[in-house]
C-alpha positions as CSV (number, residue, x, y, z in Angstrom):
1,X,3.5,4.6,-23.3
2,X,5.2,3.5,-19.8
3,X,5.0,0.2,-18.6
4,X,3.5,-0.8,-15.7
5,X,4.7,-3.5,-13.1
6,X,1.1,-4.9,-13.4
7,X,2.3,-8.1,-11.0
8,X,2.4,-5.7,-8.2
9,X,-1.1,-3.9,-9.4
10,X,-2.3,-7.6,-10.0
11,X,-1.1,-8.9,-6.4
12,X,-2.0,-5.1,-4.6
13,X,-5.4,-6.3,-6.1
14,X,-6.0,-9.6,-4.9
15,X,-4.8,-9.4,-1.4
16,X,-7.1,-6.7,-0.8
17,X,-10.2,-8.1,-3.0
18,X,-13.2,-7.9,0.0
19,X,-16.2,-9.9,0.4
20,X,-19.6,-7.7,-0.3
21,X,-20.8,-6.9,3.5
22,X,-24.4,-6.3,4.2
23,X,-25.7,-2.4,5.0
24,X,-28.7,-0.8,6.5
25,X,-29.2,2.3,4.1
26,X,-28.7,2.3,0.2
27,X,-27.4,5.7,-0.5
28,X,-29.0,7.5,-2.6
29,X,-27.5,9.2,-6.2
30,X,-28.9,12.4,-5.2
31,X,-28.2,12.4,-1.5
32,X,-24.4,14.0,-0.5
33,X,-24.6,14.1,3.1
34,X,-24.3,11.2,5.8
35,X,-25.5,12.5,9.2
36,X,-26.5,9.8,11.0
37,X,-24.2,6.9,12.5
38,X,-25.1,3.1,10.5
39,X,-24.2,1.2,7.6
40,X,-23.8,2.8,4.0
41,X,-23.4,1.2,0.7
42,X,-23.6,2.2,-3.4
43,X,-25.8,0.6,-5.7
44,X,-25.1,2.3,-8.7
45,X,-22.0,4.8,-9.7
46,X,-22.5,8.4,-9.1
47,X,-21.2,11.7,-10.1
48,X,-22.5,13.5,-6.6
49,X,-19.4,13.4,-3.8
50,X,-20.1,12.4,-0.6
51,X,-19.5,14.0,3.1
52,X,-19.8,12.1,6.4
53,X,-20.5,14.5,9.2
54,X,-21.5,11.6,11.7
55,X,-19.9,9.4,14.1
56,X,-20.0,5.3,13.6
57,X,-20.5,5.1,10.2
58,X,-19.4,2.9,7.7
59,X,-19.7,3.4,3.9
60,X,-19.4,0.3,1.3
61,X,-18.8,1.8,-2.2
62,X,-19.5,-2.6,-3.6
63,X,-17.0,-1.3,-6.1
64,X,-19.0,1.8,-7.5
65,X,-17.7,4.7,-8.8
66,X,-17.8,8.6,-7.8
67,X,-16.8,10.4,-10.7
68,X,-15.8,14.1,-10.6
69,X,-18.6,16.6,-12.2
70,X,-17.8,18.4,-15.2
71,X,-20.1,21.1,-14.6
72,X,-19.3,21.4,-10.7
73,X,-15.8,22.5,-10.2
74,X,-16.4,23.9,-7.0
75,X,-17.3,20.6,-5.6
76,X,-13.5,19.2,-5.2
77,X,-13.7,16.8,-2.6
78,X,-15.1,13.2,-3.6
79,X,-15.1,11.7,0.1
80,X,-15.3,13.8,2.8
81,X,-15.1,12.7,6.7
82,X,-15.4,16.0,9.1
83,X,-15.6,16.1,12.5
84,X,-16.6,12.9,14.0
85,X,-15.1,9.3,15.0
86,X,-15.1,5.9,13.9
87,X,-15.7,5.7,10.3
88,X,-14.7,2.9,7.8
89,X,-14.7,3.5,4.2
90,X,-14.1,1.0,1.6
91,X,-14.7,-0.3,-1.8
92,X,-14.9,2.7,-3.6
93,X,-13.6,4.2,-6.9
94,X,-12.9,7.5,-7.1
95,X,-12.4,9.4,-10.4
96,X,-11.1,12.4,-11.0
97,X,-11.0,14.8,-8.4
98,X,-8.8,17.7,-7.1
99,X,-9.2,16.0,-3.5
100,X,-10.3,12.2,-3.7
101,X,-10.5,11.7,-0.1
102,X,-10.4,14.3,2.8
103,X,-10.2,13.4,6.5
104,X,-10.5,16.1,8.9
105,X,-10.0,16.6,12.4
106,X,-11.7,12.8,12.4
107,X,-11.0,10.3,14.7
108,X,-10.5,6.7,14.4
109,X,-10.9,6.9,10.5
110,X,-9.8,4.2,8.2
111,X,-9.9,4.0,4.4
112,X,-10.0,0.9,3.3
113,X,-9.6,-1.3,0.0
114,X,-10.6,2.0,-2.1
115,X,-9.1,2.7,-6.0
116,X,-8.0,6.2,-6.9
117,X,-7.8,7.9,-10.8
118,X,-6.5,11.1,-9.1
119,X,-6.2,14.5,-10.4
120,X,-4.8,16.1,-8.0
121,X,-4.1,14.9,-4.3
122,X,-5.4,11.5,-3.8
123,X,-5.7,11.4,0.4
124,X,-5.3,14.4,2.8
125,X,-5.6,14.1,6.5
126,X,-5.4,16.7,9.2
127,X,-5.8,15.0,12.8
128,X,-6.6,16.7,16.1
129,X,-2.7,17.2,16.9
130,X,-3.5,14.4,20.5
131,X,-0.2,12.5,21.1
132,X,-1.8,9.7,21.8
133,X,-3.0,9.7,17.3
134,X,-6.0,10.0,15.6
135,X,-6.6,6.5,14.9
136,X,-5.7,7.1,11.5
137,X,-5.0,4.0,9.0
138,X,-5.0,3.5,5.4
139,X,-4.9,-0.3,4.3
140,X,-4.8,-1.7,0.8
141,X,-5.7,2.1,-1.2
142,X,-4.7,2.0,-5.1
143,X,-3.6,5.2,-6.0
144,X,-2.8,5.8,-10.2
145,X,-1.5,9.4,-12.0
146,X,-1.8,8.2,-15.4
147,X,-4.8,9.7,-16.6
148,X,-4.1,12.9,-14.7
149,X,-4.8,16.5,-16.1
150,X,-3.9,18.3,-12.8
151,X,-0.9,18.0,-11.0
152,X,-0.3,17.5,-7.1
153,X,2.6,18.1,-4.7
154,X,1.4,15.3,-3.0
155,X,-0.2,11.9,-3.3
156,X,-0.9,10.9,0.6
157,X,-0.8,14.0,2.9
158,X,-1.1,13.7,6.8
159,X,-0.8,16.2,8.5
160,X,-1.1,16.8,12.7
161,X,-1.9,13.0,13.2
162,X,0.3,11.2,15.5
163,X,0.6,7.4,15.0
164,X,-1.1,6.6,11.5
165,X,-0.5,3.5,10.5
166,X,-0.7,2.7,6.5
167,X,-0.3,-0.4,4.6
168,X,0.0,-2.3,1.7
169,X,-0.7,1.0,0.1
170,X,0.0,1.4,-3.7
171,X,1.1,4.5,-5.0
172,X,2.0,4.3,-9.0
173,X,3.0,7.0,-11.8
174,X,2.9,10.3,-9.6
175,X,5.0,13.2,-10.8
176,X,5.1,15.8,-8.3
177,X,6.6,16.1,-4.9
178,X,6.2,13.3,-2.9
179,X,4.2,9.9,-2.9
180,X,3.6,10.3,0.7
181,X,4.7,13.7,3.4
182,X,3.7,13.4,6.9
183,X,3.8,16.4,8.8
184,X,4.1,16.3,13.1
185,X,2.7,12.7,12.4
186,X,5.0,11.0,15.1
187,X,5.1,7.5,15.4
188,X,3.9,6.5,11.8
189,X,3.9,2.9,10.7
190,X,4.1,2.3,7.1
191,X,4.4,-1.2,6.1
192,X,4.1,-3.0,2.9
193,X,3.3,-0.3,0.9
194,X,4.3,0.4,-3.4
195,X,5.7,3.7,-4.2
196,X,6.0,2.8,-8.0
197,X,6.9,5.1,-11.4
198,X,7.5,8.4,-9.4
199,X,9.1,11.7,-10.3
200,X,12.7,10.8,-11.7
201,X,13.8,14.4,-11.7
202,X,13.5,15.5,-7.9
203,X,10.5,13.6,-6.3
204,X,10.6,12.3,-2.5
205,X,9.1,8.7,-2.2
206,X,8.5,9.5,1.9
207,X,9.4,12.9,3.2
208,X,8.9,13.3,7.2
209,X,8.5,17.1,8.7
210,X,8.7,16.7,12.4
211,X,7.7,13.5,12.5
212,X,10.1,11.7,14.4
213,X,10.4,7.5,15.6
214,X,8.8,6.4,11.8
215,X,8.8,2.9,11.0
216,X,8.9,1.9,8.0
217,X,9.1,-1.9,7.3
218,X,9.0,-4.1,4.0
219,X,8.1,-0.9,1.8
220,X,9.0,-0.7,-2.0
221,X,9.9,2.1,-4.1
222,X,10.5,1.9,-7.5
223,X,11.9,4.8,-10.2
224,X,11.9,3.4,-14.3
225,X,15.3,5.5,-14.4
226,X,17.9,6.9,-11.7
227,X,18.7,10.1,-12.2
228,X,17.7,12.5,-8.9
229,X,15.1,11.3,-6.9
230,X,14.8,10.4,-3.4
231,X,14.1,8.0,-1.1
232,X,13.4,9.0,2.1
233,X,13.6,12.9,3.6
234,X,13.7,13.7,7.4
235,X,14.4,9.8,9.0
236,X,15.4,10.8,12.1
237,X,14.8,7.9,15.0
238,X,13.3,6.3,12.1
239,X,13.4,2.3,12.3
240,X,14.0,0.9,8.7
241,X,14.5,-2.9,7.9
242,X,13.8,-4.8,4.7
243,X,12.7,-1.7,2.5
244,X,13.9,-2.1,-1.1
245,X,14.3,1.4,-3.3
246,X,14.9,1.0,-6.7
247,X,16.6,3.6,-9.1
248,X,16.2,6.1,-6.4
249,X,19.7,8.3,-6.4
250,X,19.7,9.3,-2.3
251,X,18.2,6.5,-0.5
252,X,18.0,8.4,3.0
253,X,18.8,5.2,5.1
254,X,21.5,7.2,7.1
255,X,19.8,8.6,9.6
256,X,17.7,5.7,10.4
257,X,18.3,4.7,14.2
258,X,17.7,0.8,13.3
259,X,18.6,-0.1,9.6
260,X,19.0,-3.6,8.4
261,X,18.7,-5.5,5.6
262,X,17.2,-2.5,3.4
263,X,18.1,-3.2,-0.1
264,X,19.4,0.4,-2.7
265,X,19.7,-0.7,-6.3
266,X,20.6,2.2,-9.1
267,X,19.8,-0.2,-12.6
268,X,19.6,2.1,-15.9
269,X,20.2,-0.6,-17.9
């Protein structure tokens, strides 16, 4: 059984713990679709997913669960935000799906406080492609691959979203490809985030496609063993200070434009 680096879950946990916020509409078991703008929460777990088609909504999960249907497999996608702006969702616990959350061609989203059992991709996000961003952040998620059946190439997935911003982010025991790829997502600010128990054998922690002038400040990655992984991929005009990478082979620190004080430790003791 791997051990976990349960401070970090512990301290991931409390820093993002949230105070229960009053809402205008308790959501239904039964009901799958939010089409109006307001105030959302969960009284009770459910097994039905959930798709936002409105603008100005705001879901509060209080903690619930959405668990993944056995006897839908067509129905992939736990939370789903489509074509609208200025959603918040937080506090919920998703379990067991293909696609946890989805984001697409949303603006001003932000995902919020939320704990994921993936199996499969944990967060995808396609933005409208605008260079001046989607609004797109991701604060304080909890993403674990331990109890995973299916496997994924990635964990977090943005793709055509300028200027995302995500922190204190927790990423822990994912064995495919890499924790987190952004694709044409210039401008990205990752901060604070937990790449923990990745791949050993080939994994990327961050890997950038055409997304130039990243910064990436006070993140940690951590591999039980070096043996091939990798750091960062594609940190061109990157700014990287005070990162700390642990175990991981090829840190990728060269081609950051502004490097200091990041910290690459290879202990197979």
């Amino acid at each position: 059984m791997r051990l976990l680096p349960l401070a970090a879950f512990a301290a991931a946990a409390c820093l993002f713990a949230a105070p229960v916020l009053a809402c205008d509409t308790v959501l239904p078991p039964e009901q799958r679709d939010i089409d109006a703008p307001g105030t959302y929460c969960l009284a009770a777990n459910r097994e039905n997913p959930i798709r936002i088609n409105a603008s100005d909504v705001e879901l509060d999960c209080r903690g619930r669960s959405l668990t993944h249907r056995q006897d839908e497999p067509w129905a992939n996608e736990g939370v789903h935000l489509r074509g609208g702006s200025r959603a918040v969702v937080r506090n919920c616990r998703l379990v067991g799906w293909n696609l946890a959350m989805s984001v697409e061609d949303y603006s001003d989203a932000q995902l919020l406080n939320n704990t994921i059992v993936a199996n499969g991709q944990a967060i995808s996000a396609r933005g409208p492609d605008r260079p001046e961003g989607g609004g797109l952040r991701l604060t304080g998620n909890r993403i674990f691959y331990y109890q995973a059946q299916t496997g994924a190439e990635r964990a977090i997935d943005i793709n055509h979203s300028p200027k995302p911003v995500l922190t204190n982010n927790l990423v822990a025991g994912f064995r495919g490809y890499a924790a987190i790829h952004l694709n044409r997502a210039a401008d990205a600010q990752l901060t604070g985030n937990q790449l923990l128990d990745l791949n050993e054998g080939g994994g990327i922690a961050v890997d950038m496609r055409e997304s130039p002038r990243a910064r990436l400040v006070h993140n940690t990655v951590m591999l039980r063993r070096g043996v091939n992984a990798k750091g960062l991929a594609g940190a061109s005009d990157a700014t990287c200070i005070e990162n700390v990478f642990v175990n991981v082979v090829d840190a990728g620190f060269e081609p950051c434009s502004v490097r200091r004080h990041n910290l690459h430790q290879i202990s197979n003791d």
